[in-house]
Biopython code that builds the backbone (N, CA, C, O; Angstrom):
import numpy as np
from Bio.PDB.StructureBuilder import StructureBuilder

atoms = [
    (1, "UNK", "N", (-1.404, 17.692, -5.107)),
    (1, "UNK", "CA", (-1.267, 16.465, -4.338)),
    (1, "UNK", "C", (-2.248, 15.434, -4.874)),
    (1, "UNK", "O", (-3.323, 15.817, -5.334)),
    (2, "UNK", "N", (-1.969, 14.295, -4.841)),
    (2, "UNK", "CA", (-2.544, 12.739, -5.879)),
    (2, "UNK", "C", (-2.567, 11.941, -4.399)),
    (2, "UNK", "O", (-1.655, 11.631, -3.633)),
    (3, "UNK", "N", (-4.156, 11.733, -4.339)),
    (3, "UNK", "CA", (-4.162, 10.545, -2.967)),
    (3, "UNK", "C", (-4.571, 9.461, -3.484)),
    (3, "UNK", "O", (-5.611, 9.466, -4.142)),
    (4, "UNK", "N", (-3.715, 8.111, -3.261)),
    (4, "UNK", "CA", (-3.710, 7.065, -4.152)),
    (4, "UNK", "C", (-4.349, 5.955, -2.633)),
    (4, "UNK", "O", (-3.948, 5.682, -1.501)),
    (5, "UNK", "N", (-5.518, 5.621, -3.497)),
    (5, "UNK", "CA", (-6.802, 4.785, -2.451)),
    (5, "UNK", "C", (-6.219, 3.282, -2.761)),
    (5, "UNK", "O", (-6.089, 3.047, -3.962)),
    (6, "UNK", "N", (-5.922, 2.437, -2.038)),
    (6, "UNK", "CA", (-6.186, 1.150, -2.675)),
    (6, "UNK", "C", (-6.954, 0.112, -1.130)),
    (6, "UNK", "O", (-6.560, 0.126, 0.036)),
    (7, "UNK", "N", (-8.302, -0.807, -1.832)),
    (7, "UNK", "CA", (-8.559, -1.557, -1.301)),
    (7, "UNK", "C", (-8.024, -3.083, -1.057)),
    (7, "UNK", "O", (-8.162, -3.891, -1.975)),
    (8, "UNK", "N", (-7.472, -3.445, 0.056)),
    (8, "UNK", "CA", (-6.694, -4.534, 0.542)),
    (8, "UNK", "C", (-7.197, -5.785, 0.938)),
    (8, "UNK", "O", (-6.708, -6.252, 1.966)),
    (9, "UNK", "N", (-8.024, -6.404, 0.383)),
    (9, "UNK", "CA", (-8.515, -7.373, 0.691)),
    (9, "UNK", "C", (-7.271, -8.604, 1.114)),
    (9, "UNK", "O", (-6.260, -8.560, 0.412)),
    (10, "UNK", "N", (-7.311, -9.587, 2.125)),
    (10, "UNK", "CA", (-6.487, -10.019, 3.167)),
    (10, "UNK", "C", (-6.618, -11.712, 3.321)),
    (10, "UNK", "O", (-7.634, -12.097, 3.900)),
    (11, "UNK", "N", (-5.880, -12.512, 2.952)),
    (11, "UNK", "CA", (-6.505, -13.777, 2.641)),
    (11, "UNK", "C", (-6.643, -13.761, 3.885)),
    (11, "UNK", "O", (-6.040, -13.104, 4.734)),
    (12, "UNK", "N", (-7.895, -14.904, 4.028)),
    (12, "UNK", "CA", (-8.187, -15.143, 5.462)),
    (12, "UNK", "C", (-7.674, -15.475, 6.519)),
    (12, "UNK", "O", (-7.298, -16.646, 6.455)),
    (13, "UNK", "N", (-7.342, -14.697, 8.103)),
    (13, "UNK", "CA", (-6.509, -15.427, 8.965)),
    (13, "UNK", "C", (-4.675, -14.967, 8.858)),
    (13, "UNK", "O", (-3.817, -15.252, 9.694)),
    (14, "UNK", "N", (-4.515, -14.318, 7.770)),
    (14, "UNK", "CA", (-3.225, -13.776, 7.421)),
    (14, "UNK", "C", (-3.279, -12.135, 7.966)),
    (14, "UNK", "O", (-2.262, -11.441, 7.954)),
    (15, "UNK", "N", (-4.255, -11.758, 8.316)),
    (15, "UNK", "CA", (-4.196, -10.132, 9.212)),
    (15, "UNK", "C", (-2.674, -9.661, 9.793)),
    (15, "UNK", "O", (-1.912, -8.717, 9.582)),
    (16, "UNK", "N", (-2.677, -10.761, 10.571)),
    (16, "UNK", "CA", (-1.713, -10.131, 11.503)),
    (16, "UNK", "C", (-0.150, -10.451, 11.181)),
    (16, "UNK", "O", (0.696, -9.991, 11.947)),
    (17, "UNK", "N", (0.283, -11.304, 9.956)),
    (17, "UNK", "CA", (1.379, -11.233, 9.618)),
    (17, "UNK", "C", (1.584, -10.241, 8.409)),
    (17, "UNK", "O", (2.654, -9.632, 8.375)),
    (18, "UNK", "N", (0.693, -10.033, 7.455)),
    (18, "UNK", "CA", (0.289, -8.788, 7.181)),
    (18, "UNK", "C", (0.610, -7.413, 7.538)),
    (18, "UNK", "O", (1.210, -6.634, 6.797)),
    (19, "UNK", "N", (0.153, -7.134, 8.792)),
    (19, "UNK", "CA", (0.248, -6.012, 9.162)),
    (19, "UNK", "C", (2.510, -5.839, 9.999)),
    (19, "UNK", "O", (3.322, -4.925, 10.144)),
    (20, "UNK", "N", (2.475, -7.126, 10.221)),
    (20, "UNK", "CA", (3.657, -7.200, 10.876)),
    (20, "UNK", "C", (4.522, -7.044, 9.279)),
    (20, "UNK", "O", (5.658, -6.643, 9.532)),
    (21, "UNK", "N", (4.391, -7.175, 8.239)),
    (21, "UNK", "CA", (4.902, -7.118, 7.139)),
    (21, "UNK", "C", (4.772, -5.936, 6.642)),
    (21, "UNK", "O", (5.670, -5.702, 5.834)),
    (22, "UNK", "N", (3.860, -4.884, 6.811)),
    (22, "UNK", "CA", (3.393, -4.182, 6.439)),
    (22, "UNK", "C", (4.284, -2.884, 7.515)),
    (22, "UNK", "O", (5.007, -2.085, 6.920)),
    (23, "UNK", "N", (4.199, -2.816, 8.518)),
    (23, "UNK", "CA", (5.332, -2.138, 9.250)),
    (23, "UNK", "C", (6.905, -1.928, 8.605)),
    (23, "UNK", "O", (7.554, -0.894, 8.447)),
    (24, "UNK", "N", (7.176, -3.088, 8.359)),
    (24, "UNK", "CA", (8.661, -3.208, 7.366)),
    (24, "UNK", "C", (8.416, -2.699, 6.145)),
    (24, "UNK", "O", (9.206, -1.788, 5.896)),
    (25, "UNK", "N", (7.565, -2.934, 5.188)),
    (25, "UNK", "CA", (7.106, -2.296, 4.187)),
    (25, "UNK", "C", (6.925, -0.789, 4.381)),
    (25, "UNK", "O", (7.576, 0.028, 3.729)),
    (26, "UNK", "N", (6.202, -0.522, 5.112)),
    (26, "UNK", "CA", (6.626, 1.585, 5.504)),
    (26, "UNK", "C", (7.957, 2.253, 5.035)),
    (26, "UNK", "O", (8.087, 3.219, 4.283)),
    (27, "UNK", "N", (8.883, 1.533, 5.637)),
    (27, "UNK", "CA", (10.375, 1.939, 5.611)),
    (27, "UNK", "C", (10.770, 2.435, 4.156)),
    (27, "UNK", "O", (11.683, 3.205, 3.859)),
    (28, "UNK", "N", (9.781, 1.751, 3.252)),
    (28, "UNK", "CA", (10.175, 1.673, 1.427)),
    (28, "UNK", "C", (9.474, 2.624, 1.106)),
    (28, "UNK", "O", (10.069, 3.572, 0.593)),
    (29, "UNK", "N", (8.315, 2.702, 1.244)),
    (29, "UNK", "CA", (7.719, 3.584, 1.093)),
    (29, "UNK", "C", (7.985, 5.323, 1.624)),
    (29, "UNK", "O", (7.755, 6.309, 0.923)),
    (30, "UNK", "N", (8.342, 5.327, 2.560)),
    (30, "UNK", "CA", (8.431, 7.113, 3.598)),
    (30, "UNK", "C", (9.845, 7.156, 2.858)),
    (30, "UNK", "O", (10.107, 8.338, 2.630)),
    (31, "UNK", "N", (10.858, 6.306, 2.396)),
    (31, "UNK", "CA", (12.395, 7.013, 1.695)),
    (31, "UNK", "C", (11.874, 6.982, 0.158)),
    (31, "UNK", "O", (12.785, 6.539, -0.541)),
    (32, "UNK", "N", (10.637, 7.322, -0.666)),
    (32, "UNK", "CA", (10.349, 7.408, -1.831)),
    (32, "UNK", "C", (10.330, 8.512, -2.397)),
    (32, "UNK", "O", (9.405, 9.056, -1.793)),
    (33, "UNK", "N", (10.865, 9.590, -3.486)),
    (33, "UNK", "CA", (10.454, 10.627, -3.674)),
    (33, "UNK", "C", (8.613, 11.219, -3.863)),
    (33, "UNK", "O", (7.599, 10.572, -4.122)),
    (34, "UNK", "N", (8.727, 12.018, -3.718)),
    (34, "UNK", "CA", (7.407, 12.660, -3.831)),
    (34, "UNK", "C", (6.229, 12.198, -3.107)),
    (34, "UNK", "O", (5.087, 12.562, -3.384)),
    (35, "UNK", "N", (6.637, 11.110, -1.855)),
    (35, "UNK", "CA", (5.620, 10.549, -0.973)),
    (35, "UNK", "C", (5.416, 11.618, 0.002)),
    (35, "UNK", "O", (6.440, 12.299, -0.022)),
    (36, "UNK", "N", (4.698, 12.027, 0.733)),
    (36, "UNK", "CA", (4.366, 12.799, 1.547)),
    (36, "UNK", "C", (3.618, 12.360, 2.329)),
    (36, "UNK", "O", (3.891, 13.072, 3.295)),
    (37, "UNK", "N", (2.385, 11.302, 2.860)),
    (37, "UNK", "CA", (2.404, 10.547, 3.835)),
    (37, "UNK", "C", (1.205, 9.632, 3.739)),
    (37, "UNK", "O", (0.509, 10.081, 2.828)),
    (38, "UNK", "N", (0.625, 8.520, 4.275)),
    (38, "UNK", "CA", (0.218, 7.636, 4.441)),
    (38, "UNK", "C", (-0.515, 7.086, 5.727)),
    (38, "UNK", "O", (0.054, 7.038, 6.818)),
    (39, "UNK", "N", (-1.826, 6.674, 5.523)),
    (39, "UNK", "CA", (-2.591, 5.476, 6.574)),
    (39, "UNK", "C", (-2.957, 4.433, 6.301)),
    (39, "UNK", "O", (-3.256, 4.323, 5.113)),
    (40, "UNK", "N", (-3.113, 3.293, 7.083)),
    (40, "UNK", "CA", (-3.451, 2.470, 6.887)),
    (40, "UNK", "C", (-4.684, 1.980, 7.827)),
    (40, "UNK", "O", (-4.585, 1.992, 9.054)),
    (41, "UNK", "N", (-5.920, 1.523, 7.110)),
    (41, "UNK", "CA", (-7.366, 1.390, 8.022)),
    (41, "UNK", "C", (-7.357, 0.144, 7.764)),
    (41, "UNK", "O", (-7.031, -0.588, 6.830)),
    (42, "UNK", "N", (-7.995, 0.011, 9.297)),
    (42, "UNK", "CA", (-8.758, -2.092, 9.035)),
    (42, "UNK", "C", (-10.213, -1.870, 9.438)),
    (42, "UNK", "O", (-10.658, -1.109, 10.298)),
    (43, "UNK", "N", (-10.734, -2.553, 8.770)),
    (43, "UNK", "CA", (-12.216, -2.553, 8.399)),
    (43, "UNK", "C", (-12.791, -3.229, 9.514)),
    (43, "UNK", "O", (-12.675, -4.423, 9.787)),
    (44, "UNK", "N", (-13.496, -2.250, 10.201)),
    (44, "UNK", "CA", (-14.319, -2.353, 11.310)),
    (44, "UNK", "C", (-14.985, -4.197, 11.123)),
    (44, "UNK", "O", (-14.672, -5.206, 11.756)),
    (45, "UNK", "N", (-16.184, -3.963, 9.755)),
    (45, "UNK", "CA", (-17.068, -4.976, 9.573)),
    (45, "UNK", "C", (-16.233, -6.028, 9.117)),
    (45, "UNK", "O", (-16.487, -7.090, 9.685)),
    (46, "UNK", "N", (-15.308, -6.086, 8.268)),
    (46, "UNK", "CA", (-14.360, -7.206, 7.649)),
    (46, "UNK", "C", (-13.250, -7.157, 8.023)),
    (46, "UNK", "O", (-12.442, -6.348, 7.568)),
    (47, "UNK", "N", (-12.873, -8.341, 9.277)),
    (47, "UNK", "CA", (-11.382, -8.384, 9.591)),
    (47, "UNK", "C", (-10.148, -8.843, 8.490)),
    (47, "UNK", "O", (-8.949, -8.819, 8.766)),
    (48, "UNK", "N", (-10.701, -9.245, 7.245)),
    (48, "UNK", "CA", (-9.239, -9.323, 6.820)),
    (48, "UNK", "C", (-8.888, -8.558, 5.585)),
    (48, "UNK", "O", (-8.161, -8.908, 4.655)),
    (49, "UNK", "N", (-9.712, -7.165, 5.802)),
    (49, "UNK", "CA", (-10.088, -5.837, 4.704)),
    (49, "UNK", "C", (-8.922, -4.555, 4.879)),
    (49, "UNK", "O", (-8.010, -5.365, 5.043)),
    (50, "UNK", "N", (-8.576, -3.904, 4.928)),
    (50, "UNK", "CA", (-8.079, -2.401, 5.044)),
    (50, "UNK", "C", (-7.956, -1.366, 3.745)),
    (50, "UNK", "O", (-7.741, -1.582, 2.553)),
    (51, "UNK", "N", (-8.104, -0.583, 4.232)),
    (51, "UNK", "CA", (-8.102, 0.727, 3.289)),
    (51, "UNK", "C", (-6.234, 1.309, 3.387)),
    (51, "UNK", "O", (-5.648, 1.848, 4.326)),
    (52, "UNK", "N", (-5.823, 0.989, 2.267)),
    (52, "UNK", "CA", (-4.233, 2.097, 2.506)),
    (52, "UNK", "C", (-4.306, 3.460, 1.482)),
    (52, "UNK", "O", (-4.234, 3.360, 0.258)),
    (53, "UNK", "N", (-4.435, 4.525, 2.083)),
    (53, "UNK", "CA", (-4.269, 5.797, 1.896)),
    (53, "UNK", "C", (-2.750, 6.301, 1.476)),
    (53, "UNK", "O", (-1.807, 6.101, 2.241)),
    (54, "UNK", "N", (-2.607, 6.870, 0.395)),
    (54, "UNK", "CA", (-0.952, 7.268, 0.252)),
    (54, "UNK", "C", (-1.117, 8.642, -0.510)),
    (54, "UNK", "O", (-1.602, 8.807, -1.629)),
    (55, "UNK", "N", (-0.718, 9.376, 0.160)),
    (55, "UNK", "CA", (-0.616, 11.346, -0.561)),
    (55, "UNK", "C", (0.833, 11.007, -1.322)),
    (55, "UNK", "O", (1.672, 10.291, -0.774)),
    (56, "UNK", "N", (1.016, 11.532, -2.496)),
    (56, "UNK", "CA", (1.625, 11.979, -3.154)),
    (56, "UNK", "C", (1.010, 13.308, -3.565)),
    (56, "UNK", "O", (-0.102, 13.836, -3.541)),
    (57, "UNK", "N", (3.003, 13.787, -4.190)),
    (57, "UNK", "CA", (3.123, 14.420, -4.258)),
    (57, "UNK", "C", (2.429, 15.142, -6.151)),
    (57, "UNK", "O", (1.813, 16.188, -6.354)),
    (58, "UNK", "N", (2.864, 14.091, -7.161)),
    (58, "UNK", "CA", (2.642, 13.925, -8.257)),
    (58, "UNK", "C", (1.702, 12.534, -8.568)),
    (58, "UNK", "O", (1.555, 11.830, -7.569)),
    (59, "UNK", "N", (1.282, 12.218, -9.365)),
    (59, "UNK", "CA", (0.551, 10.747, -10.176)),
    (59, "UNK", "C", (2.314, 10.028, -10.596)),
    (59, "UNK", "O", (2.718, 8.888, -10.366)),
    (60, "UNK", "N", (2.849, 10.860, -11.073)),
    (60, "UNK", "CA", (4.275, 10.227, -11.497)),
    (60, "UNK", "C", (4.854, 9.873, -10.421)),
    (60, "UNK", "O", (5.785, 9.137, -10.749)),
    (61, "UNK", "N", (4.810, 10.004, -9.201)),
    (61, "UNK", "CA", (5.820, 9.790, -8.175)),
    (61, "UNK", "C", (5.366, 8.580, -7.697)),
    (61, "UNK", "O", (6.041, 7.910, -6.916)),
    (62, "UNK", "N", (4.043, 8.167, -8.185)),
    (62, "UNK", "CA", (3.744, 7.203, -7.272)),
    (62, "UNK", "C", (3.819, 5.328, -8.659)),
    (62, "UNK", "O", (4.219, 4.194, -8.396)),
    (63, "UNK", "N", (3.180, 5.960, -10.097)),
    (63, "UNK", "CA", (2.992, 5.563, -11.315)),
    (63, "UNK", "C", (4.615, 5.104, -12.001)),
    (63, "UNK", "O", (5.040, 4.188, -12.704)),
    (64, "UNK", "N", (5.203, 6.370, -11.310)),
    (64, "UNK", "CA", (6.858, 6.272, -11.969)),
    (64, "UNK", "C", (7.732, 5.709, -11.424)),
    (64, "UNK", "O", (8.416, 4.745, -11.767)),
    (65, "UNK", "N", (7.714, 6.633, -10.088)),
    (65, "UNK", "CA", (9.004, 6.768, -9.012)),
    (65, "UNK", "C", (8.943, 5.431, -8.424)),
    (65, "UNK", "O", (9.930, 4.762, -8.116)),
    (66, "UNK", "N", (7.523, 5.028, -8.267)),
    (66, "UNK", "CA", (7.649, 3.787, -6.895)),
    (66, "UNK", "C", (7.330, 3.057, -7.663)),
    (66, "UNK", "O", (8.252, 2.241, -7.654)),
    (67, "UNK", "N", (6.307, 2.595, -8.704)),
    (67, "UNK", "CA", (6.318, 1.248, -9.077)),
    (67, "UNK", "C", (7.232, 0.798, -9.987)),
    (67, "UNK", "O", (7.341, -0.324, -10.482)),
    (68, "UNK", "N", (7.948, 1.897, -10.176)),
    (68, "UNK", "CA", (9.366, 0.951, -11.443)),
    (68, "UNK", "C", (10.587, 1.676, -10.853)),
    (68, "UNK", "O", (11.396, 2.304, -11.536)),
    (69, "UNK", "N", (10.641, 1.533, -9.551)),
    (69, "UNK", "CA", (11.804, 1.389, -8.710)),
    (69, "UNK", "C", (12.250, 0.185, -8.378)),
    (69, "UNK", "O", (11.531, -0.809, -8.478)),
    (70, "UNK", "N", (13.686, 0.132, -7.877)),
    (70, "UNK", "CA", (13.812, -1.592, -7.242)),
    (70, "UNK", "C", (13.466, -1.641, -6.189)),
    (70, "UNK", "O", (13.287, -2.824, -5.899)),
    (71, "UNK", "N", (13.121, -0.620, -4.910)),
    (71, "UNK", "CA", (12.197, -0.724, -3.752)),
    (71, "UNK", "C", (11.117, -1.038, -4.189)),
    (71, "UNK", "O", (10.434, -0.861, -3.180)),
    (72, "UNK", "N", (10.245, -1.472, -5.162)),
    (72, "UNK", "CA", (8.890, -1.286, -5.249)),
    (72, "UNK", "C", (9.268, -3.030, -5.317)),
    (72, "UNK", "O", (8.389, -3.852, -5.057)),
    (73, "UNK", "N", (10.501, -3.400, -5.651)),
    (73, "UNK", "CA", (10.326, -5.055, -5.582)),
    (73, "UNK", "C", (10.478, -5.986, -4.458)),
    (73, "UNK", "O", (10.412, -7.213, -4.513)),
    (74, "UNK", "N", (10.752, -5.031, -3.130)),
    (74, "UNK", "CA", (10.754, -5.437, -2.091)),
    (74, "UNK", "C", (9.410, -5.404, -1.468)),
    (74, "UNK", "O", (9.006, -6.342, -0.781)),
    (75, "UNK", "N", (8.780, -4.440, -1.676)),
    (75, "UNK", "CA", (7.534, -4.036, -1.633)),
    (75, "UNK", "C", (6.446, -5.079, -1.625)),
    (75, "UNK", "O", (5.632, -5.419, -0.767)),
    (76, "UNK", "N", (6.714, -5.511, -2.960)),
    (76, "UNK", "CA", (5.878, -6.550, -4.035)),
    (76, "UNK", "C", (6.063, -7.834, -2.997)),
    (76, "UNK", "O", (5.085, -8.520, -2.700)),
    (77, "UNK", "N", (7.097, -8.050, -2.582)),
    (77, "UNK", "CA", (7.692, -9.488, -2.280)),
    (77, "UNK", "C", (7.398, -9.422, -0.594)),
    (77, "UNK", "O", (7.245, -10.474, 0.026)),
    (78, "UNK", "N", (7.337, -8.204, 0.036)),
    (78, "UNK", "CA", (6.575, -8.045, 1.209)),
    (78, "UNK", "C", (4.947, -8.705, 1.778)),
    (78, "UNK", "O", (4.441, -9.365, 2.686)),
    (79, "UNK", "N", (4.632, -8.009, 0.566)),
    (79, "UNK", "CA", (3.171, -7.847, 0.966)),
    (79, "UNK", "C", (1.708, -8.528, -0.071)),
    (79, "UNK", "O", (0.623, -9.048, 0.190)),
    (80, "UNK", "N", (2.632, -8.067, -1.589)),
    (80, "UNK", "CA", (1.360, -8.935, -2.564)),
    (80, "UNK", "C", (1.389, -10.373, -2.774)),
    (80, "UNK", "O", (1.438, -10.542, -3.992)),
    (81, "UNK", "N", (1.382, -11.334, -2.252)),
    (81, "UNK", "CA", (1.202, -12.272, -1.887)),
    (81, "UNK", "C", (-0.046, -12.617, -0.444)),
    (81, "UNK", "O", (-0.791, -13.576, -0.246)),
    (82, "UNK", "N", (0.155, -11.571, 0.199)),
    (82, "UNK", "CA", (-1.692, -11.429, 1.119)),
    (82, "UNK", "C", (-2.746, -11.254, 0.367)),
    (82, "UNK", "O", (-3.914, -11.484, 0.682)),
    (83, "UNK", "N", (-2.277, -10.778, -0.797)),
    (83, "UNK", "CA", (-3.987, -9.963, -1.490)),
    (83, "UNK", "C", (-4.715, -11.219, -2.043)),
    (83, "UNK", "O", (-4.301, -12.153, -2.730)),
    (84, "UNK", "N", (-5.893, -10.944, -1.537)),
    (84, "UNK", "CA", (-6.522, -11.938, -2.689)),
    (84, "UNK", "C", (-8.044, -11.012, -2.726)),
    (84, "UNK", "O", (-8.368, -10.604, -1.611)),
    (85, "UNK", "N", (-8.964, -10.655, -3.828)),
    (85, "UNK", "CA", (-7.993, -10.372, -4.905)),
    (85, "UNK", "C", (-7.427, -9.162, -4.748)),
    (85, "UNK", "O", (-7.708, -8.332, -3.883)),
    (86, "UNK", "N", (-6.267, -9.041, -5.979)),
    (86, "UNK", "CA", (-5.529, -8.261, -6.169)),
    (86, "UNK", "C", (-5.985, -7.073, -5.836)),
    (86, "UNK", "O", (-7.211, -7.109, -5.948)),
    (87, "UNK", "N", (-5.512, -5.704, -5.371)),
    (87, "UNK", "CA", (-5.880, -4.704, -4.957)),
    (87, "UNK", "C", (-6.772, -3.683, -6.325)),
    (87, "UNK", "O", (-6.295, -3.680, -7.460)),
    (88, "UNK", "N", (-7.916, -2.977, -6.034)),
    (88, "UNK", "CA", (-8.316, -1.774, -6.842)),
    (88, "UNK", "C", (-7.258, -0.979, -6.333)),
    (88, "UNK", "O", (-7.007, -0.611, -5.186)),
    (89, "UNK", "N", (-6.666, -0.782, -7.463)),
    (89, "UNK", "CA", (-5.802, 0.979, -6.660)),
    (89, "UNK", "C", (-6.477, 2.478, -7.858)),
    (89, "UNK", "O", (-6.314, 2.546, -9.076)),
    (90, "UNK", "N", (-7.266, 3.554, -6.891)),
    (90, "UNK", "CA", (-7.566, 4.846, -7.643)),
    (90, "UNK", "C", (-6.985, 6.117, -7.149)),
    (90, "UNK", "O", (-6.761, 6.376, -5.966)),
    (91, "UNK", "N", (-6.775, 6.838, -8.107)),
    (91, "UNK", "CA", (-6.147, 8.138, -7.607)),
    (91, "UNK", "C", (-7.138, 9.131, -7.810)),
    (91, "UNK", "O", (-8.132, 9.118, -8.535)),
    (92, "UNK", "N", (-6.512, 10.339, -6.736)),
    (92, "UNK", "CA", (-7.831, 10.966, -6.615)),
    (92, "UNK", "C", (-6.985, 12.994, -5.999)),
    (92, "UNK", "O", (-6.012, 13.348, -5.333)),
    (93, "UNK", "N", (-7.843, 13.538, -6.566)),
    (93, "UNK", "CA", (-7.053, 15.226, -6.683)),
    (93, "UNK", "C", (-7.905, 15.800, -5.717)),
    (93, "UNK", "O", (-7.781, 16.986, -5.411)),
]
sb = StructureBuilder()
sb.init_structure("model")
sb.init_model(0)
sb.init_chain("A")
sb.init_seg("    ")
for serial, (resi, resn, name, xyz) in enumerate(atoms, 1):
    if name == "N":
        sb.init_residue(resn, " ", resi, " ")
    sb.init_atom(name, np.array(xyz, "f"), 0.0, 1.0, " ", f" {name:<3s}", serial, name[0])
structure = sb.get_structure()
């Protein structure tokens, strides 16, 4: 199992459409192969921060399956447009 960390930094004041975007965004994610499950944290000290947690199953499922899927472009068009900056994403065994 590959737990893929990424930090979400949140343009300011955009939290909560975000997260309302981010609900719809789930749906793409949980019908992905080799996903097995997911959290999402908001940062106690920084309101427009969160931590998203994602278990996979493989590094490929997440490297392969989801980012060069055409769900991963709904994905994209969901949600990366909040980031500023762009997310660190690390994987981790």
């Amino acid at each position: 199992m590959i737990l893929e960390v990424a930090t979400l930094n949140i343009k300011k004041g955009l939290s909560v459409e975000f997260e309302t975007n981010f609900k719809k965004a789930e749906a793409i994610i949980l019908s992905m192969n080799g996903y097995i499950s997911h959290q999402l944290k908001k940062c106690i000290e920084e309101n427009d921060k969160y931590l998203l947690l994602v278990n996979w199953k493989t590094l490929e499922d997440h490297e392969v399956g989801f980012r060069e899927s055409k769900e991963y472009q709904e994905w994209k068009a969901l949600l990366h447009h909040f980031y500023e900056p762009f997310p660190t994403v690390e994987h981790y065994k």
